[in-house]
C-alpha positions, 0 to 999 in steps of 0.5 A: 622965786617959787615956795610951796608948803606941804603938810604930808602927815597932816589929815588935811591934805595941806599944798600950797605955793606962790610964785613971785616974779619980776626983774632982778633990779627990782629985788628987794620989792621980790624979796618982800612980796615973797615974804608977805606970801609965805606969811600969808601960806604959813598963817592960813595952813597952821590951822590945818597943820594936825 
């Protein structure tokens, strides 16, 4: 799975991702470090969101 965050009207020039992998019968662990990363992605650039 991968997420990426761009803020393109920002004055900061804002680009992030993360990328989770694993094997499909571990999903569930997937879906909830995927989530703590995008959190994470989304706490860190609100700063820099104007």
């Amino acid at each position: 799975m991968n997420f990426a965050l761009d803020y393109p009207n920002s004055k900061y020039k804002i680009k992030s991702s993360i990328k989770v992998g694993g094997k499909s019968k571990n999903i569930d662990s997937l879906i909830i470090r995927a989530k703590k990363g995008i959190k994470s992605i989304i706490k860190i650039s609100n700063k820099y969101k104007n």
